[in-house]
C-alpha positions as CSV (number, residue, x, y, z in Angstrom):
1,X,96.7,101.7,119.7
2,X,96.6,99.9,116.2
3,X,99.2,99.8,114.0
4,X,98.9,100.0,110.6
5,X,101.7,98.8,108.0
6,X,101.9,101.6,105.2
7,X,100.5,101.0,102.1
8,X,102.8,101.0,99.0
9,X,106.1,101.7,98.2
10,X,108.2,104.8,100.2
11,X,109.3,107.4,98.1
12,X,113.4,107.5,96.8
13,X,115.5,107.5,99.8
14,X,112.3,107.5,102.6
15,X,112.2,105.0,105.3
16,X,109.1,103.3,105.8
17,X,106.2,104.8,108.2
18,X,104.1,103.0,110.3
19,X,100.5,104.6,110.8
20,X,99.4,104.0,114.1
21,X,96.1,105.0,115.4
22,X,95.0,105.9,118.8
23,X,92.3,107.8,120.4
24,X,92.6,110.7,122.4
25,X,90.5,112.8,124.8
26,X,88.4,115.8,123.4
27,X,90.6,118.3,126.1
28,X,94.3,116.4,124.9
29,X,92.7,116.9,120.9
30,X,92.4,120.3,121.7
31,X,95.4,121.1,122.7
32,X,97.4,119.6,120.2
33,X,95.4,121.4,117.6
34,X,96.5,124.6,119.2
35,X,99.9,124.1,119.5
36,X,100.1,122.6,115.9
37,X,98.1,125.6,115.0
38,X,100.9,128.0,117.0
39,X,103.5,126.1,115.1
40,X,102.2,126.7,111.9
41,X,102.3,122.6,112.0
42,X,100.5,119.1,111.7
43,X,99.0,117.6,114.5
44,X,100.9,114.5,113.2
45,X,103.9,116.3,113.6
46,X,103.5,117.5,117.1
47,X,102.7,113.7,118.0
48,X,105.5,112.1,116.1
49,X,107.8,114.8,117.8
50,X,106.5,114.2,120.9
51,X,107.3,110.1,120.9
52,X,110.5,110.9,119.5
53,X,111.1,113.2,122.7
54,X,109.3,110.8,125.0
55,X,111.5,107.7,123.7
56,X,114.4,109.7,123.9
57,X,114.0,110.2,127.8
58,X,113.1,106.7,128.5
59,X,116.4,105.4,126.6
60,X,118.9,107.6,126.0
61,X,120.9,105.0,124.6
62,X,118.3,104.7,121.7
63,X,118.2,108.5,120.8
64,X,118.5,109.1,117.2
65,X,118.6,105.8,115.8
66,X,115.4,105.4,113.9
């Protein structure tokens, strides 16, 4: 995955975003298009939800604090 440092400055009162880039299989694509469609959501959304979920398994501990 590349990451990319976001250009500019954030909005009033936004933390910074990172972009990050990483390719996925057609099938995994797919998929996440569907459920970001049945969510009336972005695809972004459903992955940046998704890594918060996953972190917040792996370290408890670290839940939350973004």
């Amino acid at each position: 995955m590349a990451i990319k440092r976001r250009v500019g400055r954030p909005r009033s009162g936004e933390a910074r975003s990172v972009r990050v880039t990483a390719s996925l299989s057609p099938d995994v694509y797919r998929t996440l298009e569907a459920l970001a469609k049945q969510k009336r959501v972005s695809v972004a959304w459903i992955v940046r939800a998704a890594a918060e979920q996953y972190i917040a398994a792996q370290w408890p501990l670290f839940a939350g604090q973004q």
